[in-house]
N, C-alpha and C positions, 0 to 999 in steps of 0.2 A: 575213489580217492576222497578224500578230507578235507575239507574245506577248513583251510586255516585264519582264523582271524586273531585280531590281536584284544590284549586285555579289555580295552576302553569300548569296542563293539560288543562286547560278547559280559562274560562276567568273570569277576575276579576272585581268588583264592586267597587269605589271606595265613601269614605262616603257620600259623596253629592248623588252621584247617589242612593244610600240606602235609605238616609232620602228621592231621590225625589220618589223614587217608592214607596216604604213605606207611602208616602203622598197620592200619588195616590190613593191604594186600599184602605187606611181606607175613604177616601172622596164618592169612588162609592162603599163602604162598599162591597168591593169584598174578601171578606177570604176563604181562602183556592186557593187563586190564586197566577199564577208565571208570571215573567216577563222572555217572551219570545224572544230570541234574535235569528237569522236566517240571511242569504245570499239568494240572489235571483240573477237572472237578468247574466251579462257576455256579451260577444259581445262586441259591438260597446261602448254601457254605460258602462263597466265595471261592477264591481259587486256592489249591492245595501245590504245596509243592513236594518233590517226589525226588531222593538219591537210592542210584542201585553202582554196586559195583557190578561193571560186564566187560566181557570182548565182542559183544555181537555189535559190530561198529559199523554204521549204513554208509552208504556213499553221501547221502543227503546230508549227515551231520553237522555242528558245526565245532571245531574243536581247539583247543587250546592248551597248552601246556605251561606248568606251573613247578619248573625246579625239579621236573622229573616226572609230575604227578598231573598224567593226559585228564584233559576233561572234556567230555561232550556232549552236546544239548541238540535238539531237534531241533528244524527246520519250523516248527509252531510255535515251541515254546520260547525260544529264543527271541520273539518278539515280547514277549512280556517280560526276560531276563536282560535283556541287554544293560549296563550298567551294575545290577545286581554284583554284592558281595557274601562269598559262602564265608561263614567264620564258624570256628569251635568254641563253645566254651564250656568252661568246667566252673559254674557257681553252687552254692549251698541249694540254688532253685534249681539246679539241673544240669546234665550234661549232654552236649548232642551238638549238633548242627544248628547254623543260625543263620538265615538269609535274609538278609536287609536289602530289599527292594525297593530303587527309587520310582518305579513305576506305578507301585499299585496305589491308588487313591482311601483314604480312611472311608469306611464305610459299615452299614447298621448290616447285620447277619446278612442281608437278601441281595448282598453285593451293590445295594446302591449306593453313592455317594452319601456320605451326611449331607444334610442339610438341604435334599435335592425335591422335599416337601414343600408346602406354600407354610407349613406351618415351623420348618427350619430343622424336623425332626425325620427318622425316619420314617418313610411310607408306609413298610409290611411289603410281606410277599405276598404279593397278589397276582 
């Protein structure tokens, strides 16, 4: 079973992103599929974020629906997504998915905070 939670715990879709994923499944006629959103990666890259469309939907997950269009994130990642907004956009720089996270902190390549040097810069991966 699906652990339901609501917008404001979990993360939100906004309409573009809706109509794009909802364009999606009905084109590779995928029904009964979610748009799955997830954290990978840390270290040196920082953290990566990751969409797949699936049906393989765990008991664990946590999910939320948005106008028709299920979304589900894991039990881990879901702590670094909470709040997080998925948005589309379609600019002359590019088109794709956009995830605006109020969690993640700005930080030099090796995932450390800026500033988090004596010297106010970043450290290096060390």
């Amino acid at each position: 079973m699906l652990t339901e939670q609501t917008q404001i715990e979990s993360i939100t879709l906004t309409p573009a992103a809706i109509e794009a994923v909802r364009d999606l499944l009905e084109k590779r006629n995928l029904k009964d599929y979610a748009l799955r959103v997830f954290i990978s990666g840390g270290g040196c890259s920082g953290f990566q974020y990751g969409m797949a469309l699936e049906n393989n939907i765990r008991a664990e997950d946590i999910a939320s629906e948005f106008d028709g269009v299920k979304v589900v994130v894991d039990e881990v990642s879901i702590e670094f997504l909470q709040g997080a907004t998925v948005d589309f956009v379609d600019t002359p720089q590019g088109t794709g998915f956009k995830i605006e996270n109020p969690n993640i902190m700005p930080s030099c390549n090796c995932g450390s905070p800026t500033g988090s040097d004596e010297a106010g810069g970043c450290s290096g991966c060390s």
